[in-house]
C-alpha positions as CSV (number, residue, x, y, z in Angstrom):
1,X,143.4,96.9,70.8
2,X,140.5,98.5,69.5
3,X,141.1,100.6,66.0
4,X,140.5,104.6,66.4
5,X,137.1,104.2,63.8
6,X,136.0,101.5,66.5
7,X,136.6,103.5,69.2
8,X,134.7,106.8,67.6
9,X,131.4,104.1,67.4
10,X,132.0,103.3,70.7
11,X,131.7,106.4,71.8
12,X,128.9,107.9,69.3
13,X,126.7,104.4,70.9
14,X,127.3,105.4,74.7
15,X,126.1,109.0,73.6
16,X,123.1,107.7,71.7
17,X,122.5,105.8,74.4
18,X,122.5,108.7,77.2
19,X,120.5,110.8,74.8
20,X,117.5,108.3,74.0
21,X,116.0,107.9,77.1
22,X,115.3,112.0,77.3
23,X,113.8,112.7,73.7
24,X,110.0,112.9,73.6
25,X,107.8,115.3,72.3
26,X,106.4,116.3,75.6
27,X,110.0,116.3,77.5
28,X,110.4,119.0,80.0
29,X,113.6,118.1,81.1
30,X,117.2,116.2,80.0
31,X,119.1,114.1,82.2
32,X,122.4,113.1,80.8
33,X,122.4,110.4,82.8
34,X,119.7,107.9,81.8
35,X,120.6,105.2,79.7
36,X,119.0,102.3,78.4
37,X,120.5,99.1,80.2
38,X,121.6,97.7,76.8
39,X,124.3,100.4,76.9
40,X,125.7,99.4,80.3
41,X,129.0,97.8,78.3
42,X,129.5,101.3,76.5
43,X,129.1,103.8,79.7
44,X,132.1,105.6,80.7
45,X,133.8,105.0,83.4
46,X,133.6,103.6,86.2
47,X,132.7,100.6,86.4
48,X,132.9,99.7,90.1
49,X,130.4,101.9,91.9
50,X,129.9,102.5,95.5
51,X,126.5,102.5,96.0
52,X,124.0,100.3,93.6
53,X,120.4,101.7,94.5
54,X,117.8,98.5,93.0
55,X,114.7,100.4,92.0
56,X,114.0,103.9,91.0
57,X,111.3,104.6,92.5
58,X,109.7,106.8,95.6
59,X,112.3,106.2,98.0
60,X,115.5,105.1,95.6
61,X,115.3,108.8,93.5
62,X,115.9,110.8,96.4
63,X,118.2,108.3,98.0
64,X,120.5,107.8,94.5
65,X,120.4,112.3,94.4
66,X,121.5,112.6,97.6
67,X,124.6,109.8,97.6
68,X,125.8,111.1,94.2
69,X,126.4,114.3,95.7
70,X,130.1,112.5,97.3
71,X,130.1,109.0,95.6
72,X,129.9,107.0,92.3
73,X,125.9,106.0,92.8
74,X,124.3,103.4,90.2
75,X,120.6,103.5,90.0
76,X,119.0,100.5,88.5
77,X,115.2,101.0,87.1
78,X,113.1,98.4,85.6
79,X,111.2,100.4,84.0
80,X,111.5,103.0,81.1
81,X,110.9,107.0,82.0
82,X,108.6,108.8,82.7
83,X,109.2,112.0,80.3
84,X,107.2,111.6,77.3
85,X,104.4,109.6,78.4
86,X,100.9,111.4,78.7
87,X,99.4,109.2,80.8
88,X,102.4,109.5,83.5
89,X,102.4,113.3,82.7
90,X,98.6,114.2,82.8
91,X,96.1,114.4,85.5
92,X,93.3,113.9,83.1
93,X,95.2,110.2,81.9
94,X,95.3,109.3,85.5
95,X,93.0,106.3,85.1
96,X,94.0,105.6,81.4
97,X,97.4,104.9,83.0
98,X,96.3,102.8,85.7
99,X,94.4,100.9,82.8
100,X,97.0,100.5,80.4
101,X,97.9,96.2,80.8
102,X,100.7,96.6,78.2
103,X,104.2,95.3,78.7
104,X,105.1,98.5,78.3
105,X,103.0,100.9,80.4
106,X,104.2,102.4,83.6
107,X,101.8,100.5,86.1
108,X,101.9,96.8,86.1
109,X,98.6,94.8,87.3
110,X,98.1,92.0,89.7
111,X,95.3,90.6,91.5
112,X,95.8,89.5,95.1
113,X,94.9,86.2,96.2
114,X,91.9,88.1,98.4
115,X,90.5,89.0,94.3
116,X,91.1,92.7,94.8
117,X,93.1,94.2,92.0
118,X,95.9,96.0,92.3
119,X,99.1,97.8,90.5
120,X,102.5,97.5,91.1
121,X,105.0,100.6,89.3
122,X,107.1,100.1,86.6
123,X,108.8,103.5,85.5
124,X,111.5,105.6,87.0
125,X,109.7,107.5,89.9
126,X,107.9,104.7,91.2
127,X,104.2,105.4,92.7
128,X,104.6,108.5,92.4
129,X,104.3,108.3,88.6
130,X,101.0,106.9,88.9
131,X,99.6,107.6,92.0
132,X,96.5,110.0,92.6
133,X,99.3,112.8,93.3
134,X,98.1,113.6,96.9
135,X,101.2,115.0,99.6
136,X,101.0,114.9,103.2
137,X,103.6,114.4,106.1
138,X,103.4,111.8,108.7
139,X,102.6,113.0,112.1
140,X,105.1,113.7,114.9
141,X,103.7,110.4,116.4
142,X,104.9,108.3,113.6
143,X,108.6,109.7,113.8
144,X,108.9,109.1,117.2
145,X,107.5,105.6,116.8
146,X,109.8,104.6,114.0
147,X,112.8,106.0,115.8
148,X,113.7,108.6,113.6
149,X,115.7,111.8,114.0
150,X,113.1,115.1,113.9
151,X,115.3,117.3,113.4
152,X,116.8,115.4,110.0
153,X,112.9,114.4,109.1
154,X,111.8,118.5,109.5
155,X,114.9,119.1,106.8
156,X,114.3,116.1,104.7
157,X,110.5,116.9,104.0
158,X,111.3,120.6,102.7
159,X,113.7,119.5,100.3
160,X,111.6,117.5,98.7
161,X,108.6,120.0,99.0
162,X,110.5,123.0,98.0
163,X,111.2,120.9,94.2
164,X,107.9,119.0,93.2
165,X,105.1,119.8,95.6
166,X,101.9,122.0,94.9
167,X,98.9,123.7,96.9
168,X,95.8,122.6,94.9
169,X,93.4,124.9,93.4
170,X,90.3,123.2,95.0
171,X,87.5,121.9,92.5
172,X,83.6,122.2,93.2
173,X,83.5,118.5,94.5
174,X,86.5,118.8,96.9
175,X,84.8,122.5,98.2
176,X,81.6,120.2,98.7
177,X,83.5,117.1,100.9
178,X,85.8,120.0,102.8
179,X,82.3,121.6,103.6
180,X,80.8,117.5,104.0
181,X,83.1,116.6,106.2
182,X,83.1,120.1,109.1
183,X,78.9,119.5,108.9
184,X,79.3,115.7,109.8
185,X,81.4,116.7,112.4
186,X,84.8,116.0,111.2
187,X,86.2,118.9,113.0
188,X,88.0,121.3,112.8
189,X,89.5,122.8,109.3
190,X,93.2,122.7,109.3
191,X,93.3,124.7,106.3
192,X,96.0,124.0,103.8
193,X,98.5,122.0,105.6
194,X,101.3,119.3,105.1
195,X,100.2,118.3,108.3
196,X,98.7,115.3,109.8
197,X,96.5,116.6,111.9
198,X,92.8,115.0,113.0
199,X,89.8,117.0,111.2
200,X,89.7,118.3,108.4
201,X,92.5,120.0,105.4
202,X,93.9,120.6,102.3
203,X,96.8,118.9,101.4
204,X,99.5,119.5,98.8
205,X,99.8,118.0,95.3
206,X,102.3,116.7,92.8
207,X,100.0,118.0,89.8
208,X,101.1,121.8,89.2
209,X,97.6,124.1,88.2
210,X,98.2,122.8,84.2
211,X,97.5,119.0,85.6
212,X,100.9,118.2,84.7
213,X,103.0,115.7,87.4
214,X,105.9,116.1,89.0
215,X,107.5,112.8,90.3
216,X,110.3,111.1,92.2
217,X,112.4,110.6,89.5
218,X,112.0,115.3,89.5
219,X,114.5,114.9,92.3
220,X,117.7,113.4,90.3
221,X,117.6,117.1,88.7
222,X,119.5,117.8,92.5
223,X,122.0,114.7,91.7
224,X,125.8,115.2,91.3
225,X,125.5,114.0,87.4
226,X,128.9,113.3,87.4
227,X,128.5,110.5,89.6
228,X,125.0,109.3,88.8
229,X,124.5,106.9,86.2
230,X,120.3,105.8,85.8
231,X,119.8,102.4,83.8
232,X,116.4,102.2,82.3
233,X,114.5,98.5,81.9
234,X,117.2,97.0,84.3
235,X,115.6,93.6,85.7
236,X,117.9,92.9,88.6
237,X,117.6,89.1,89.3
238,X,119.8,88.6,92.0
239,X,122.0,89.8,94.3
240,X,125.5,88.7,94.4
241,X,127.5,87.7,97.5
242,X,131.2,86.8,99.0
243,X,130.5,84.3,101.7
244,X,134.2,84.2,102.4
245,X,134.4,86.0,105.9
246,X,132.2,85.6,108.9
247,X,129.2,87.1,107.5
248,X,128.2,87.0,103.6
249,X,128.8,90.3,102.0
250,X,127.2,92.0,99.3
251,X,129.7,92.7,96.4
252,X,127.3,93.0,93.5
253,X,124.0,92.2,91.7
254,X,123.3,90.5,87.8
255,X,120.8,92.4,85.6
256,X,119.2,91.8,82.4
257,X,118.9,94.6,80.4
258,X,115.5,95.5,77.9
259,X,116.9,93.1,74.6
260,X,117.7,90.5,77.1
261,X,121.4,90.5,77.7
262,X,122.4,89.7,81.0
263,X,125.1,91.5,82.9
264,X,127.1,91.9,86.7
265,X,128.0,95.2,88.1
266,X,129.9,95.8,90.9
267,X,130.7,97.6,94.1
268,X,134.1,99.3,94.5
269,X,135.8,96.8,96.6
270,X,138.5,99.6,98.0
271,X,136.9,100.4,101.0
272,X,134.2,98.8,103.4
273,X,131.4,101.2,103.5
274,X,130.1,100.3,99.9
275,X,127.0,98.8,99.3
276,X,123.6,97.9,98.0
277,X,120.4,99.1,98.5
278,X,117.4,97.6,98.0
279,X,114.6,100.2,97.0
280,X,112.3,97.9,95.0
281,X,108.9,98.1,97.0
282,X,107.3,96.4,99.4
283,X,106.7,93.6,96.5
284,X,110.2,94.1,94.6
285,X,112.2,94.0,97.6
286,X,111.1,90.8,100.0
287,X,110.8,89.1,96.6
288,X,114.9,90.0,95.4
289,X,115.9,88.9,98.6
290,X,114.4,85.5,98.5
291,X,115.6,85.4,94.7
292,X,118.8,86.1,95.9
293,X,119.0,83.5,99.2
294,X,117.9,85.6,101.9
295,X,114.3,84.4,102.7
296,X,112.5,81.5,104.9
297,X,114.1,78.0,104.5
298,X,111.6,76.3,102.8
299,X,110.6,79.0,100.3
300,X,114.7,78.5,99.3
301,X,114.4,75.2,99.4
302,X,111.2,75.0,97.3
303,X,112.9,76.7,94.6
304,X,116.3,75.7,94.5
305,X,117.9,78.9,95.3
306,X,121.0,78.6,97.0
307,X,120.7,79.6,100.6
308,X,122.5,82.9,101.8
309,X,120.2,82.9,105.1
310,X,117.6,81.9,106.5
311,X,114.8,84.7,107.9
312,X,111.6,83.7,108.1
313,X,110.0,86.9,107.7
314,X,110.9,88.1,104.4
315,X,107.9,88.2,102.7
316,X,105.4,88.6,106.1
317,X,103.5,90.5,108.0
318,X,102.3,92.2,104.5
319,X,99.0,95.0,104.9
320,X,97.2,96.6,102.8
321,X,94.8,99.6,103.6
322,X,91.5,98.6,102.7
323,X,89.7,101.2,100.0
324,X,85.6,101.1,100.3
325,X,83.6,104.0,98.2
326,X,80.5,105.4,97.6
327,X,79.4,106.7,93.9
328,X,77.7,109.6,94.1
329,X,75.3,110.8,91.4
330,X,75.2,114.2,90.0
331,X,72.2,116.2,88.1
332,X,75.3,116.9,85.3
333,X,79.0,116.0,84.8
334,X,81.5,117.4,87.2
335,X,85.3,118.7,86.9
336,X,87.6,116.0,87.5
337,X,89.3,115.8,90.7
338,X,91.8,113.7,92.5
339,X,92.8,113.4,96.0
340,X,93.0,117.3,97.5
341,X,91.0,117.4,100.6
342,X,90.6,114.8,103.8
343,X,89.2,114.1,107.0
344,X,91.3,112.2,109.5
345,X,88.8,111.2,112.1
346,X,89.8,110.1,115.7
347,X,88.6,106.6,115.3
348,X,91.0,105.9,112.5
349,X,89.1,106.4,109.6
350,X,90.4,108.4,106.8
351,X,87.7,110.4,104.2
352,X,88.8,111.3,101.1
353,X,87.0,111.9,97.4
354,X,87.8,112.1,93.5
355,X,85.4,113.2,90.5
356,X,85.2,113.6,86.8
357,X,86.0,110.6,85.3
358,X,83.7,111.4,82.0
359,X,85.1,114.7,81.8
360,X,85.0,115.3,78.1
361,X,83.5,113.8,75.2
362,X,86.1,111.5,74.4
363,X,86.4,109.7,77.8
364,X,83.3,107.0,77.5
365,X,86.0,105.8,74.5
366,X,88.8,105.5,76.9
367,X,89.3,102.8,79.0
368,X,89.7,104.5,82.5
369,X,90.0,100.7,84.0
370,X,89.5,97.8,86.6
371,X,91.5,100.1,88.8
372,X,89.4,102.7,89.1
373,X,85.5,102.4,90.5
374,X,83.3,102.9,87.6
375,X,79.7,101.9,87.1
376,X,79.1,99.0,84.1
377,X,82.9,96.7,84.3
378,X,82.7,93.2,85.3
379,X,79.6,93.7,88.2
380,X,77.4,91.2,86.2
381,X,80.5,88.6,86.0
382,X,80.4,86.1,88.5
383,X,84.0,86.8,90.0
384,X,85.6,83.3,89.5
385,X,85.2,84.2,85.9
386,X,86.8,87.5,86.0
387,X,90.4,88.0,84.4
388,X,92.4,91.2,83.6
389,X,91.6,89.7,79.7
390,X,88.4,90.3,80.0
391,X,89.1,93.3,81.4
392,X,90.5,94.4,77.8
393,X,86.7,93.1,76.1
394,X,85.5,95.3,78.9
395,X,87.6,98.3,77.2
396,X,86.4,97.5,73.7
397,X,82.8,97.7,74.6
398,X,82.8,100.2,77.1
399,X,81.7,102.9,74.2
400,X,78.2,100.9,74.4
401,X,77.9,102.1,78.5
402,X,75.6,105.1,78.4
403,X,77.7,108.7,79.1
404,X,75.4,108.8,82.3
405,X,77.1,106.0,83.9
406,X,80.4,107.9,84.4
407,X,78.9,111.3,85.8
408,X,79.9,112.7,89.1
409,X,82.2,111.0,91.3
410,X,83.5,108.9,94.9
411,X,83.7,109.6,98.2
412,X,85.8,107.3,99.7
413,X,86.9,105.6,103.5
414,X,90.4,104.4,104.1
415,X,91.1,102.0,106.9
416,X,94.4,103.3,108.9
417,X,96.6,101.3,110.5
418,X,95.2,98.1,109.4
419,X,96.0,94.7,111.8
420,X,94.7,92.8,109.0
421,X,98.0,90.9,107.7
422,X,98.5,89.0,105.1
423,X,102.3,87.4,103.2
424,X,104.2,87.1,99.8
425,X,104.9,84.0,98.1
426,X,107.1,83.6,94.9
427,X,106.2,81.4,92.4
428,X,109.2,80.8,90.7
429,X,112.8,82.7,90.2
430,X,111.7,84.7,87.3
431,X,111.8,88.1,88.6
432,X,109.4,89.4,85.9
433,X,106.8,87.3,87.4
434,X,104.5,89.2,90.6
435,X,104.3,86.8,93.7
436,X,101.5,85.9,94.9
437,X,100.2,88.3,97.4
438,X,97.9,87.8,100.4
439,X,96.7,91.1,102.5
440,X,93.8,89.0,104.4
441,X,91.3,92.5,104.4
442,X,89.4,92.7,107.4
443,X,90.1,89.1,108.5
444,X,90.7,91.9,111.7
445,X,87.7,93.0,113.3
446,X,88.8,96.4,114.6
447,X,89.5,96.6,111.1
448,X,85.6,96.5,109.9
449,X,84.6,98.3,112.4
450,X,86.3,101.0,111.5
451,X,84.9,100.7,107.6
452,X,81.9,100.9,109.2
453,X,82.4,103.9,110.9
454,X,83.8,105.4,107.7
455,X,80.6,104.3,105.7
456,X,78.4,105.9,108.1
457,X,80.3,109.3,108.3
458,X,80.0,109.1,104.1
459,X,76.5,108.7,104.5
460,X,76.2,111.8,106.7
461,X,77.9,114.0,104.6
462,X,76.0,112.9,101.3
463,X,72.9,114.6,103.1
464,X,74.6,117.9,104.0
465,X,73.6,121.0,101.9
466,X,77.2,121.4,100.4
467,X,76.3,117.6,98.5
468,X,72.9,118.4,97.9
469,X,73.3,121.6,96.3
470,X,76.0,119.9,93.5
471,X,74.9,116.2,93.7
472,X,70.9,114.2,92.6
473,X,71.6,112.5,96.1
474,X,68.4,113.4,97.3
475,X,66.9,110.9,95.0
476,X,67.9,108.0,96.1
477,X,67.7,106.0,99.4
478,X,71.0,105.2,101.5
479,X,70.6,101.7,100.2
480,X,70.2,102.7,96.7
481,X,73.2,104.4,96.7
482,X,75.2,101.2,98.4
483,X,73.6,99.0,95.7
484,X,74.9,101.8,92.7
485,X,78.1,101.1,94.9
486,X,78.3,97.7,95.6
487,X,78.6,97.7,91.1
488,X,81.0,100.3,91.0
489,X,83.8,99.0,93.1
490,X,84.8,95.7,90.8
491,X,86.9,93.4,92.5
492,X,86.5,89.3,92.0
493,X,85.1,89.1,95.6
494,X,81.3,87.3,95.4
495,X,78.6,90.4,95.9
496,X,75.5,90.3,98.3
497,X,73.9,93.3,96.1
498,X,70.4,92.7,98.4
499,X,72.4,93.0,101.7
500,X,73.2,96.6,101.3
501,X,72.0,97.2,105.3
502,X,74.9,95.6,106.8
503,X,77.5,98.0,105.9
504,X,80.1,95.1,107.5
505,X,79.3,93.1,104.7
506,X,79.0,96.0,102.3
507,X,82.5,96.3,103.5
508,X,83.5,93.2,102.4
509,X,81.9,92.9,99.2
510,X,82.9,96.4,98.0
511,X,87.1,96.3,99.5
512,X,89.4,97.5,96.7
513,X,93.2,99.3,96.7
514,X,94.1,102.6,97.7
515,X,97.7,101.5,96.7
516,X,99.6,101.5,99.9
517,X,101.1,97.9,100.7
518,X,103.9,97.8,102.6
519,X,105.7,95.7,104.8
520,X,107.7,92.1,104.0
521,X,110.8,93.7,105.1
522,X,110.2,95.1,108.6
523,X,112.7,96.9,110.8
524,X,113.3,94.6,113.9
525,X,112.7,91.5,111.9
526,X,114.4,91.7,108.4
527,X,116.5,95.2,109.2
528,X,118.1,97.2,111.5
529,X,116.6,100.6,112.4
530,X,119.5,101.7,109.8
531,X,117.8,99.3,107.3
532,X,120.9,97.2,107.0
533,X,119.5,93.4,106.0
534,X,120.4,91.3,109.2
535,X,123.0,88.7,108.8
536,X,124.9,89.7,105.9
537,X,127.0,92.9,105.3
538,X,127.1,95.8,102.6
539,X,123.2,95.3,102.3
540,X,120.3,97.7,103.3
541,X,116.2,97.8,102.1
542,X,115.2,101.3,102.0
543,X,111.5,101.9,100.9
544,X,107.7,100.6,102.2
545,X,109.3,97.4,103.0
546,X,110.2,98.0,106.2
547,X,106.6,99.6,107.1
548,X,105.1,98.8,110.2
549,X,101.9,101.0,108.8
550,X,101.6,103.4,105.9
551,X,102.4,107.2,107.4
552,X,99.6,109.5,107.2
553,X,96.8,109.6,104.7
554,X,98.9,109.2,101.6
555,X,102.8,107.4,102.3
556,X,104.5,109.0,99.4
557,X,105.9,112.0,101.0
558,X,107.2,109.8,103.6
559,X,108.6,107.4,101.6
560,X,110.4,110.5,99.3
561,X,111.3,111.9,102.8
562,X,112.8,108.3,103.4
563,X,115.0,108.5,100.9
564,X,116.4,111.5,101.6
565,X,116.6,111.0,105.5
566,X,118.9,108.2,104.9
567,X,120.8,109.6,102.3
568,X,121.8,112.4,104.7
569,X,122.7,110.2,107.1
570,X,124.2,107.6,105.7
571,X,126.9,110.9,103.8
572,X,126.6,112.3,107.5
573,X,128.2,108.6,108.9
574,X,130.5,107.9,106.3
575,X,132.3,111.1,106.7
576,X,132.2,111.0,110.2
577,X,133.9,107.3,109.9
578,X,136.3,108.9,107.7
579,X,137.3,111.7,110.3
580,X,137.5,109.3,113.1
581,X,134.5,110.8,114.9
């Protein structure tokens, strides 16, 4: 029996820890309920919840607002938020975020075993946090392929829209690639559209006009916040499971919180319909299943996890869409830009640009990153020797690259639908610790051939009037400009910098990220078209997982759609159950 002074701390520490999370000097918004994990013991009641969403990210955000609204809904988050930190916040940060290698920043790094570099999230919101901010809708095509309801997906998109999405004031250098792309006979303009449409558009934007982002972890505003708590820096490690009855069920998962305390929470074990959801990525999520002993045998087996069941395709079947740009040179610096403006060509190409990475005076002193295609990083490293630490000797020197090095900008070529495939292998049960990750790029050959095709249409639009007229294109050769290229996009793949006429193996050389993995958990083969995990009971994977191929030029509005789809229907079920429909 805890003393009336005790129990005054008590409840002065659960407030302090509610309050914490949504201080910051550039807060927009308080949510009362984010905590840091460390208060988990000290949050009000309850304690049994019945739903526990593992990630919050593009998919679990909407998912966690849109349960809350009838149930108890606990959203676990790895990382920390998203309100107070610039380089989340701000457009112009973008690639000082995707930079930042700290255990603290936002976007995480890892290299794939291909040597192209890549980020994973690590921040309520997910990609969406630190993603180029670009919104467009799948196509009907792709909702009828995945099975979905239209009529749901047509509400579910709006409601996400109608809170964080922006039309785009278009910059000089996306005018000059929407211009580009109609004279190389990417045809015709769609105007501004969600859209996915072939030819040409504006699409929408998570940056408002001030450059300031709007993310996933925006929707929560539309929670129930008397039923949603958000834990902050919650490492799930496992799932939990009663393997009592014919098929295991999920009853619970163990976290460690940001000081290193482990905990459990559970489901509320009243009633059937409670469960888990898995919303951790397309890495997070095949890798928690294995860690928690649902996975191929041998991968179990290999690391002494005890086996829950065996499915050999946790982990497979894993793409990547393969990135390839051009760095075009301009007479003086430009605006920056991000994604606003694309050309979705028939032969599955997709054409998209960003500028302005010296934008100010201060930028050649900022390290904008590995992540990002700049002239001057790494190029003159053989790759075997490349690491992320020298990466960060990269950063501290970079003041030495002349300021003409980071004028003008990228056009770049996205490879839709790739059949490349690739897999996920854990290295050990340490959740903190990224698989290794194979995507294979262009091991496919309809795959190069349709970087080549992209290449080619870049090169036509460099030579149109609307590139001429801003860019100093005219004063160099096509190969000259591959070559500048082939130094820009740093990956720790071996360069053939004289071989810039075969655009295949320019391809090659020059493959880096445009950040939309997916798959390792694929409807059909790991879930149902419900997304509950096969085998076992009170489970489901929710998020880019269960991806066949990334919707559209951009997956994020999908995935945020995702969330929302099956939160609808999932409250729409439940109460049907309830009223014996």
């Amino acid at each position: 029996m805890i003393s009336k002074k005790e129990e005054i701390l008590v409840k002065l520490l659960a407030l302090l820890c509610i309050l914490t999370p949504s201080q910051g000097k550039w807060q927009r918004h308080s949510f009362p309920y984010l905590s840091q994990a460390s208060c988990f013991s000290t949050l009000p009641p309850p304690q049994y919840y019945d739903y526990i969403i593992v990630g919050g990210g593009t998919a679990g955000c909407p998912l966690a607002a849109t349960l809350s609204q009838k149930y108890n809904v606990l959203l676990l988050e790895r990382g920390g938020s998203p309100y107070g930190n610039r380089n989340v916040s701000y457009m112009q940060n973008f690639h000082i975020g995707l930079a930042d290698m700290s255990p603290s920043s936002a976007s995480q790094p890892f290299v794939s075993t291909d040597g192209v570099i890549n980020t994973r999230a690590r921040v309520l919101g997910g990609g969406t946090s630190i993603n180029a901010g670009f919104y467009t809708r799948a196509s009907p095509g792709y909702v009828r392929e995945v099975g979905w309801d239209g009529k749901l997906v047509n509400e579910s998109y709006p409601w996400v829209e109608r809170r964080i999405v922006h039309w785009p004031k278009i910059t000089p250098w996306q005018d000059a690639l929407r211009k580009g792309l109609l004279q190389a006979g990417v045809s015709p303009f769609n105007g501004y559209t969600f859209d996915h449409l072939y030819g040409t558009k504006v699409g929408g934007t998570i940056f408002d006009d001030t450059g300031y982002r709007s993310t996933a972890a925006d929707l929560l505003q539309a929670a129930n916040p008397k039923k949603l708590r958000v834990l902050l820096h919650a490492y799930v490690q496992k799932i939990m499971f009663n393997s009592q009855g014919k098929k295991p069920r999920a009853i619970g998962v163990q976290f460690k919180d940001e000081l290193g305390n482990q905990h459990e929470v559970y489901l509320n074990q009243n009633t059937a319909a409670s469960e888990i959801i898995v919303t951790s990525g397309a890495i997070g999520s095949p890798q928690l299943l294995i860690l928690s002993g649902i996975g191929p045998k041998e991968d179990l087996e290999r690391l002494g996890i005890k086996p829950i069941l065996h499915n050999q395709h946790v982990g497979k079947q894993m793409s990547d869409n393969p990135m390839n740009s051009i760095f075009v040179p301009t007479r003086k610096p430009v605006k920056q830009s991000l994604i606003e403006t694309v050309g979705i060509t028939k032969a599955g190409s997709f054409i998209e640009a960003s500028s302005g990475f010296g934008q100010s005076s201060d930028s050649i002193h900022c390290h904008h990153g590995i992540m990002s295609a700049e002239i001057g990083q790494l190029s003159t490293i053989p790759p075997k020797q490349r690491s992320l630490e020298l990466a960060r000797s990269f950063a501290r020197t970079k003041r030495n690259i002349p300021v003409e090095a980071f004028r003008g900008g990228f056009i770049l070529e996205k490879v839709e639908g790739p059949l490349s495939k690739g897999q996920l292998t854990i290295l050990n049960t340490d959740i903190e610790t990224t698989p290794n990750v194979t995507f294979n790029y262009f091991s496919h050959p309809q795959d190069l051939r349709r970087c080549v095709f992209g290449v080619r249409t870049i090169e036509q639009i460099l030579h149109t009037k609307s590139f001429a007229d801003l860019s100093d294109i005219h004063s160099y050769s096509n190969e000259e400009v591959l070559r500048m290229s082939v130094q820009a996009n740093v990956n720790f793949i071996p360069k053939h910098t004289n071989d810039t006429k075969n655009v295949e193996q320019f391809c090659r050389d020059t493959v880096i990220t445009i950040w939309h993995y997916h798959g390792g958990c694929h409807v059909g083969k790991v879930v149902d078209r419900d997304y509950r995990v096969f085998g076992v009971d009170g489970l489901r994977v929710i998020d880019g997982s269960t991806l066949l191929k990334s919707p559209g030029t951009n997956p994020q509005a999908t995935v945020m759609m995702m969330g929302r789809y099956m939160g609808v229907k999932i409250l729409r079920e439940r109460l049907g159950r309830a009223a014996g429909v």
